[in-house]
C-alpha positions in Angstrom: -52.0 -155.6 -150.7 -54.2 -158.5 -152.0 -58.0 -158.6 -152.0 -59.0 -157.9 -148.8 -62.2 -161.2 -149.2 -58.8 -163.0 -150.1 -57.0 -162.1 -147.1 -59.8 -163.4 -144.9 -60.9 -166.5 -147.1 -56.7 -167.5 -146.8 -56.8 -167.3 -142.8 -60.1 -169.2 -142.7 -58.9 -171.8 -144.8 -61.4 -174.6 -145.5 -61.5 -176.8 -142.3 -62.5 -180.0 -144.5 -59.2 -179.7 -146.2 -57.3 -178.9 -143.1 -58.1 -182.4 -141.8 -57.5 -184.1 -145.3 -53.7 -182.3 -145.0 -53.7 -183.9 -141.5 -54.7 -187.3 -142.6 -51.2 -187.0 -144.7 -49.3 -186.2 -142.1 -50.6 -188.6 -139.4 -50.1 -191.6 -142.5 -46.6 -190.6 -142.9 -46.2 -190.8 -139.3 -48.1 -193.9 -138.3 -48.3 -195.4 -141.8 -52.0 -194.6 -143.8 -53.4 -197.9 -142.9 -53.4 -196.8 -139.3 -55.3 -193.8 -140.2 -58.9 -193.6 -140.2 -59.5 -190.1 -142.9 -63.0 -190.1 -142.8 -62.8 -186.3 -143.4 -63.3 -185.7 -147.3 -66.2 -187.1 -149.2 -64.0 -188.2 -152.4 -65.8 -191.2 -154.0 -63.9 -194.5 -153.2 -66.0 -196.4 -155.8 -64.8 -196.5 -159.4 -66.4 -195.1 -162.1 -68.5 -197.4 -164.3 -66.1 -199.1 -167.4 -68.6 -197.4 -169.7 -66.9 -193.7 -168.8 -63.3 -195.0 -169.7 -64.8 -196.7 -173.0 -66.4 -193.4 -173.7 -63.4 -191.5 -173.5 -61.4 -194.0 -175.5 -64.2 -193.9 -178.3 -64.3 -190.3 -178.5 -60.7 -189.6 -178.9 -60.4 -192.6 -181.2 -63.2 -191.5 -183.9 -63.3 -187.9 -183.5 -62.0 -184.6 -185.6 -59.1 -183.4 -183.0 -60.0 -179.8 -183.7 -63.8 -179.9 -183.4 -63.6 -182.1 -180.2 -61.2 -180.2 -178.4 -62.2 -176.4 -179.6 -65.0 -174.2 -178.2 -68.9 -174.6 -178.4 -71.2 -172.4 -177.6 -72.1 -170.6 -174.0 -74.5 -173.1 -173.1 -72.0 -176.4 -174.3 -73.2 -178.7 -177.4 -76.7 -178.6 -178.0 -76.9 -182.2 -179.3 -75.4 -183.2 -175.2 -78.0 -180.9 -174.0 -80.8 -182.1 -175.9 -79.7 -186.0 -175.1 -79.8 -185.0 -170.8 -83.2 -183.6 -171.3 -84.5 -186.8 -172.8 -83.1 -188.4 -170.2 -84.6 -186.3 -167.7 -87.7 -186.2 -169.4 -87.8 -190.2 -169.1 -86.7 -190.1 -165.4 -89.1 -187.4 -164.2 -91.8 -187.0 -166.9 -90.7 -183.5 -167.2 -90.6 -181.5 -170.9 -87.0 -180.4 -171.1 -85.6 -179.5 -174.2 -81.4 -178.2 -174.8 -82.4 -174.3 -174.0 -83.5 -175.3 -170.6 -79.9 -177.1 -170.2 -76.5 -175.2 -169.4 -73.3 -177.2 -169.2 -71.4 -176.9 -166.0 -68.3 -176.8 -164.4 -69.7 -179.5 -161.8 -72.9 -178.1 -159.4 -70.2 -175.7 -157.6 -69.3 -173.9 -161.3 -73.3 -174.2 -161.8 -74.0 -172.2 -158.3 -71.7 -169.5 -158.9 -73.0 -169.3 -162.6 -76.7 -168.8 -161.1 -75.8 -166.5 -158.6 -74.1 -164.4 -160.5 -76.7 -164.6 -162.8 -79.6 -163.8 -160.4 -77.9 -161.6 -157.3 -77.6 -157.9 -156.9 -75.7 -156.5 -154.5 -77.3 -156.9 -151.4 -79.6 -159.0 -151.9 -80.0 -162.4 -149.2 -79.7 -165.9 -150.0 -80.9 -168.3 -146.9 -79.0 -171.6 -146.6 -80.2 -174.3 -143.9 -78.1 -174.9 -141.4 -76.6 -177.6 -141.7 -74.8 -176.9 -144.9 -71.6 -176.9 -147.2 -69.4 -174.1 -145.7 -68.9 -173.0 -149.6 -71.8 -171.7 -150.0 -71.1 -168.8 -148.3 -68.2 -167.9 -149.7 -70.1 -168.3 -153.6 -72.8 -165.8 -151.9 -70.0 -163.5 -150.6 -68.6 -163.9 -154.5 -71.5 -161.2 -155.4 -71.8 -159.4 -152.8 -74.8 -160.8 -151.8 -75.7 -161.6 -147.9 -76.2 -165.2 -146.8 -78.7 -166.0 -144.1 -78.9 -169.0 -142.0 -81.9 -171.2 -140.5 -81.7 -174.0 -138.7 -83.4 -177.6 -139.8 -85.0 -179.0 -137.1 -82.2 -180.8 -134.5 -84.8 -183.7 -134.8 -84.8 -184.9 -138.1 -82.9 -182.3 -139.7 -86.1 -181.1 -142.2 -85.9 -177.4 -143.0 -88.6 -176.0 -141.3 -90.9 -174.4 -143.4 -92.4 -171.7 -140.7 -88.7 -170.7 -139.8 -88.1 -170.1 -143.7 -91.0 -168.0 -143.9 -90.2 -165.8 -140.8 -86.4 -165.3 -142.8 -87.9 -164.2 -145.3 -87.3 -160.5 -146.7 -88.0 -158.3 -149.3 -84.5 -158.4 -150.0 -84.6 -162.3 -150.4 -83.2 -163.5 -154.0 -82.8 -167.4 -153.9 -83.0 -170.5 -151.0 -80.3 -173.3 -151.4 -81.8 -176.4 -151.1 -79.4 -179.8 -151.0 -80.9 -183.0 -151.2 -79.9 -185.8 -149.9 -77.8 -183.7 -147.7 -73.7 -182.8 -146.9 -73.3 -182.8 -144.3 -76.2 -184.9 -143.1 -77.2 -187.5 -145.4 -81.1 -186.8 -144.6 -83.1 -186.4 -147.8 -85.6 -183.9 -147.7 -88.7 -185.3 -147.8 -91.6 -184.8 -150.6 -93.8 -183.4 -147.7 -91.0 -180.7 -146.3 -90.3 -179.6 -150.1 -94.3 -178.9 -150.9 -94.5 -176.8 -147.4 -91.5 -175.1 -148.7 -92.5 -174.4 -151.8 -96.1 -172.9 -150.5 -94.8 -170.6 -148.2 -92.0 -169.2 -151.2 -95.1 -168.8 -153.4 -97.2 -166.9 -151.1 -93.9 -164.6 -150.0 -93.2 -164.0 -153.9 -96.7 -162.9 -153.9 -96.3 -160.3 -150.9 -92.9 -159.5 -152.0 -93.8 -159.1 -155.8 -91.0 -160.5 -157.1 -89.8 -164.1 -157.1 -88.2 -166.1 -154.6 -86.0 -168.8 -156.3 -84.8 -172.2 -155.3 -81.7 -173.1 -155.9 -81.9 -177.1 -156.0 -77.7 -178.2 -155.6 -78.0 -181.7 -156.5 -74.4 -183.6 -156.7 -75.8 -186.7 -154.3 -79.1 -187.1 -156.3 -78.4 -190.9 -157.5 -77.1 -191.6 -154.1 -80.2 -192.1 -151.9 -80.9 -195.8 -150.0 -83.9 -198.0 -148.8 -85.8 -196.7 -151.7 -86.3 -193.1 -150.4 -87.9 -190.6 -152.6 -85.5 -187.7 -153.7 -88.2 -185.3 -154.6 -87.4 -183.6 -158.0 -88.2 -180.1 -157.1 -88.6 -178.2 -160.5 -92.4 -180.4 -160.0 -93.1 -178.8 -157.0 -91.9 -175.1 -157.3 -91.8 -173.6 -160.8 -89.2 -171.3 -159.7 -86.6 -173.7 -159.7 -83.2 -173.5 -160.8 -80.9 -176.9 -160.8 -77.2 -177.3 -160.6 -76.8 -181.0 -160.7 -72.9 -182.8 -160.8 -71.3 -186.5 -162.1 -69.1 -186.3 -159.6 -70.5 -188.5 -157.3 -73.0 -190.5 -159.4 -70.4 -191.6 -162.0 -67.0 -191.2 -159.8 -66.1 -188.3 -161.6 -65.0 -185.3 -159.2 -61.6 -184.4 -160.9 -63.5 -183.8 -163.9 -66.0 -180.7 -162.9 -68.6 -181.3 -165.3 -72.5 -181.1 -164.9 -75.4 -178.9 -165.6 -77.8 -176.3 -164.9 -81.4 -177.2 -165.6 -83.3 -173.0 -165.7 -87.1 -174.1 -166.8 -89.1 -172.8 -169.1 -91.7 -172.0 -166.8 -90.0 -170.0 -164.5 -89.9 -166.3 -164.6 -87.9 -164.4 -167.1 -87.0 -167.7 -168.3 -85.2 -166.6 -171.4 -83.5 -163.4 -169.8 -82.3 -166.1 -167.4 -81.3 -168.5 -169.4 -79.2 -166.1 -171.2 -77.8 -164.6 -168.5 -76.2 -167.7 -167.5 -74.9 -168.7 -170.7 -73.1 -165.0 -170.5 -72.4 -165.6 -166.6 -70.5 -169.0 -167.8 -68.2 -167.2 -170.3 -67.4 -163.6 -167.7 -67.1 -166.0 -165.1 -63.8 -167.6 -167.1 -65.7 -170.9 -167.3 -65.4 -171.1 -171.3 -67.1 -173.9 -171.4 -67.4 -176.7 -169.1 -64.7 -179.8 -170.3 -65.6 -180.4 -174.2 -64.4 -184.1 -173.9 -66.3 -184.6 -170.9 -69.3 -183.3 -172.3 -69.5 -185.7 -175.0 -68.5 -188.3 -172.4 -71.6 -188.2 -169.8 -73.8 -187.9 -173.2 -72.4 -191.8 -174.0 -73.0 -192.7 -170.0 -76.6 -191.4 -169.4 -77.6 -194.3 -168.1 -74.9 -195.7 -166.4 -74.7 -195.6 -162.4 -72.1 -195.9 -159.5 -72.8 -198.9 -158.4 -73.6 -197.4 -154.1 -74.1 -201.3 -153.3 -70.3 -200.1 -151.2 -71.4 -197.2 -149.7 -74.8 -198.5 -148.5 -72.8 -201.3 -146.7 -70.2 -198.9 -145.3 -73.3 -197.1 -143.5 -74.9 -199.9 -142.9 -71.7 -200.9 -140.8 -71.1 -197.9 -139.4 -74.0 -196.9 -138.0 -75.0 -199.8 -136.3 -71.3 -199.9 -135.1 -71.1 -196.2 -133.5 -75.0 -196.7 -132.0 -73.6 -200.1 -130.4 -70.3 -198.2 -128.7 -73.6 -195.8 -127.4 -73.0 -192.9 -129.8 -75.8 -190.8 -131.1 -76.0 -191.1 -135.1 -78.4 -189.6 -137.7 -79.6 -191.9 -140.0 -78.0 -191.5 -142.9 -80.5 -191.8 -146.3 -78.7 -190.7 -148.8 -75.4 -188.9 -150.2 -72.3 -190.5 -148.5 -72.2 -188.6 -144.6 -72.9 -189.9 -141.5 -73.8 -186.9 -139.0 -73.1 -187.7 -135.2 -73.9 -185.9 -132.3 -71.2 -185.2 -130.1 -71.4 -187.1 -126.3 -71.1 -186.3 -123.5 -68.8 -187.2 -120.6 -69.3 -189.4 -117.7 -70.8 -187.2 -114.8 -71.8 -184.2 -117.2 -74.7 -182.8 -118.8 -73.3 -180.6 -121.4 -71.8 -182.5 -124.7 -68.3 -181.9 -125.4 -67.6 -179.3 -128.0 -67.2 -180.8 -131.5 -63.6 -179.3 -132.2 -62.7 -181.0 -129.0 -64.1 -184.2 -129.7 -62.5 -184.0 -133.3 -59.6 -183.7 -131.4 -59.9 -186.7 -129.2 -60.7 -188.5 -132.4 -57.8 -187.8 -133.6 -55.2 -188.9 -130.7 -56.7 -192.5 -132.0 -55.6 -191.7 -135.5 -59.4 -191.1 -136.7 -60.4 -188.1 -138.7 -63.4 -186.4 -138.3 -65.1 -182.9 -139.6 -66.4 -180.4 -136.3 -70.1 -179.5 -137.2 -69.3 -176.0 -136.5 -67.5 -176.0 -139.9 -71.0 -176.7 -141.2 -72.6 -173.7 -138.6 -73.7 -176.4 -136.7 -72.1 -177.0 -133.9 -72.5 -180.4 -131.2 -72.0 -182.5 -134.0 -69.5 -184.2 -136.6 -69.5 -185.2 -140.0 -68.2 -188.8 -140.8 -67.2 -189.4 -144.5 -68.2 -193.1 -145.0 -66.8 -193.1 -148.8 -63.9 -195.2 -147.7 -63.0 -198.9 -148.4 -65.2 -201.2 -145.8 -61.5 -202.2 -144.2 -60.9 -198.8 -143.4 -64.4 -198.7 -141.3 -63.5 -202.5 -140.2 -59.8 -201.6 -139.0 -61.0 -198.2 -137.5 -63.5 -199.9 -134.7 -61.5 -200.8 -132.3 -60.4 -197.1 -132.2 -63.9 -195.8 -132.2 -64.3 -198.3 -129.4 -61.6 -196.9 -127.5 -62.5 -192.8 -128.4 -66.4 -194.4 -126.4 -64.2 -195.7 -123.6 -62.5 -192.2 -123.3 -65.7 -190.2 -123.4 -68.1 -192.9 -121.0 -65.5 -193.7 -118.6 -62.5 -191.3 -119.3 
């Protein structure tokens, strides 16, 4: 017999892929441009030029052996030192390489801090709406996960409800901003009202209460919204940031953990991680790639796409008479889930993923994100795909208004 966490984790198989698997089988059915997959958030912009250059450069002029053997713990010191400098330029922040550890992209980085920081038993909240993942990298240490809801009006965490979760048992709080599955980012505002109710629970608690700032959609954020940079507001901070969606990269897994010098046990931390990154089987994140996003600091997706795509689609599903979220940031449109003609209750998000789907569009049930009444829309798709698919949005409206 298998690990029993196995067992369950195989049954309850990611419902995000599920869909993706059915988008494959509906396009080999009905042909994939009659499919609408709006179920995965895989970038559909390239990278920049500057990232293929890189590579080319690297493997052209370097020693084979030094560039492809291993580093230390932490991953080259002279990449590390060259993201804090750039982070220090972005965010007037006094990073240095031993507050960086290379990453197997921000999911690698989150298991690499909660192994780092969880005991047994101990509680890690997560706000509701969130990536299902994250319970399952809790569950990876045996630590409990606790849910709170953001509010169902602006999807803020609530700051009061945090402070009512809290425990003497609580470790860390996951923060993700801008937002999957919402596209909301958390506003400067709801991140100082967290960050004075963690301080004064550390206080009653006597130990601290960390943030755990996951930060793949950071570059993504439209209209000039402020994507608060956390480790200024709460000194307890701990960031696990990813390329994969700021430079098209997510086959690659490579990013970062950012542990402060300021927070507590800064240096028992830091080298916990660097140890937690080699147990965990990590050894180290991609040596290529590393060198790589050094050379492409400064380069950006261009999101010029995506911002039309929600432009489009927004205003498109609010015409039909749908009930959108705005999205500002990150790549997810988060719809609330109608209901019929003649009753008062909205229909069940698996059920309306399912009526989606008999019009060949793909959509994510909310309850896959513990939120259920809603649906997640993945708008990183060519513009022709959200062109082609409204007319079948328009008739999925006609089927819930008038059905």
């Amino acid at each position: 017999m298998i690990s029993e966490k196995m067992i369950k984790l195989t049954k309850s198989n990611s419902v995000i892929r599920a869909m993706f698997e059915e988008g494959n089988r509906l396009a080999a059915a009905f042909g994939r441009e009659n499919v609408y997959d709006f179920s995965l958030g895989n970038p559909s912009i390239p990278s920049p030029a500057a990232v293929n250059k890189a590579i080319i450069d690297i493997v052209s002029t370097e020693n084979s052996i030094a560039l492809h053997g291993y580093m230390s713990n932490a991953g080259y010191p002279a990449v590390r030192g060259d993201i804090a400098k750039s982070l220090n330029k972005r965010f007037d922040t006094l990073f240095t390489e031993n507050n960086i550890i290379m990453s197997v992209g921000a999911a690698g980085g989150l298991n690499v801090v909660l192994k780092t920081l969880i005991n047994p038993g101990d509680e890690v909240i997560v706000i509701s709406p969130f990536f299902v993942e994250y319970g399952n990298y809790v569950s990876n240490f045996d630590g409990e996960l606790v849910i709170i809801p953001a509010s169902r009006f602006d999807f803020q965490p609530d700051a009061e409800t945090l402070g009512k979760a809290i425990t003497p048992k609580t470790k860390a709080v996951i923060i993700n901003s801008p937002n999957n599955p919402t596209g909301v980012v958390y506003t400067e505002e709801t991140i100082k009202q967290i960050s004075a109710v963690l301080e004064e629970k550390s206080q009653e608690n006597g130990s601290p209460i960390y943030i755990i700032s996951d930060e793949p959609y950071r570059e993504l954020a439209y209209d000039d919204v402020l994507v608060p940079f956390i480790t200024k507001y709460y000194k307890n901070t701990l960031v696990c940031y990813s390329w994969s969606k700021s430079l098209s990269l997510p086959g690659q897994r490579i990013g970062y953990i950012i542990v402060p010098s300021e927070i507590n046990d800064y240096g028992l931390i830091f080298d916990a991680a660097g140890i937690a990154t080699r147990i965990l089987g990590y050894v180290n994140a991609p040596a290529l790639l590393q060198r790589v996003v050094a050379k492409c600091l400064n380069e950006q997706t261009d999101i010029a796409a995506y911002d039309t795509n929600r432009v489009l689609l927004y205003s498109s599903l609010e015409d039909l008479g749908f009930d959108p979220v705005y999205p500002q940031g990150a790549f997810y449109l988060w719809l609330k889930t109608p209901c019929k003609a003649s009753q008062s209750e909205p229909i069940d998000d698996k059920e309306f993923a399912e009526m989606a789907k008999k019009h060949n569009i793909l959509l994510v049930p909310g309850s896959a994100f513990t939120c259920p009444g809603y649906v997640r829309i993945a708008y990183c798709v060519a513009k022709k795909t959200i062109e082609d698919s409204l007319p079948a949005f328009e008739k999925l409206a006609k089927d819930v208004f008038y059905g």
